[in-house]
Structure formats: C-alpha cells, structure tokens
C-alpha positions in Angstrom: -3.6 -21.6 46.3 -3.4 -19.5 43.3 -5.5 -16.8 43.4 -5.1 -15.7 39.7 -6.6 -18.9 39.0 -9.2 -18.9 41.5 -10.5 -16.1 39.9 -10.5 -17.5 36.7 -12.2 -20.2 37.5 -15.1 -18.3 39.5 -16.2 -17.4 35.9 -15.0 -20.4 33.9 -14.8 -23.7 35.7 -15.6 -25.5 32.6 -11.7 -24.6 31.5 -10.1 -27.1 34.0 -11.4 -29.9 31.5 -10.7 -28.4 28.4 -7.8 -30.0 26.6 -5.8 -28.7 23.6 -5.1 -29.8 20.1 -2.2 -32.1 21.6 -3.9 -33.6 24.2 -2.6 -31.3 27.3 -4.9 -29.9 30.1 -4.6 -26.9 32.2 -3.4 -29.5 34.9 -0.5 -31.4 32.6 0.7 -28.0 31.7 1.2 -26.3 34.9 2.9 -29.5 36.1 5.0 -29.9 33.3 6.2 -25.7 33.8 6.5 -26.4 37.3 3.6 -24.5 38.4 2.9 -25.8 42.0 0.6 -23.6 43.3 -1.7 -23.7 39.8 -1.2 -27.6 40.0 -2.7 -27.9 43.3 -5.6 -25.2 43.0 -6.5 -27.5 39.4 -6.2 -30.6 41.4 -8.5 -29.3 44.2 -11.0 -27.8 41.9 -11.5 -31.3 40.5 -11.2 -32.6 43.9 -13.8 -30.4 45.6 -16.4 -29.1 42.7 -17.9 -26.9 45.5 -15.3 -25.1 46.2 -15.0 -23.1 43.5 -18.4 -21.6 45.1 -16.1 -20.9 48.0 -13.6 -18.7 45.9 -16.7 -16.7 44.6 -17.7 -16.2 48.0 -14.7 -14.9 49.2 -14.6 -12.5 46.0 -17.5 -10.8 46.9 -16.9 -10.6 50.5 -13.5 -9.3 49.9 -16.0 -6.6 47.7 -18.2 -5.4 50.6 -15.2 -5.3 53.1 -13.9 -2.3 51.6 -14.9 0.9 52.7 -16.0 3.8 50.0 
C-alpha cells in the first residue's frame, strides 16, 4: 500500500470521494497515471472504511516505538 496516501487519508478520508470539476476522483486518476499502489490503497479504503483507523494506529505506534 501507499504509505503517502495512507497518511493522507489518516487526516482526510473524506478526499477519496471528492471529485473534480470534470468528473475525475482520486481513484480514476491514479488509474489513469498508472498509479498501482495509490489505486489499490483508494480501492481498499472504500472497501474497508475501518481501516483507515488501522493506518492511524500504526502511525502512532510507529511514534512511541522510537526511542528519545
């Protein structure tokens, strides 16, 4: 999965529905550039609502892991 988007979508999971002037999603155009990875981490946000949860989860544990 894309982890660029994953993060993005931690803070903004409304922006996997939001379309442009012309009609094209997040999803159409990372198809249409031949953005696999983006593609499929769209597709299984849609998929799986919940996980974006998950990706914020893993964020933060990521956080703590590190030592100061």
């Amino acid at each position: 999965m894309d982890s660029a988007v994953q993060k993005i979508l931690t803070k903004a999971r409304q922006l996997v529905d939001v379309k442009k002037d012309d009609g094209f999603a997040a999803l159409h155009l990372a198809a249409l550039n031949g953005h696999l990875k983006t593609a499929e981490t769209l597709i299984d946000v849609v998929r799986h609502p919940f996980l974006v949860l998950s990706f914020s989860h893993k964020l933060l544990a990521g956080l703590f892991d590190h030592q100061f």
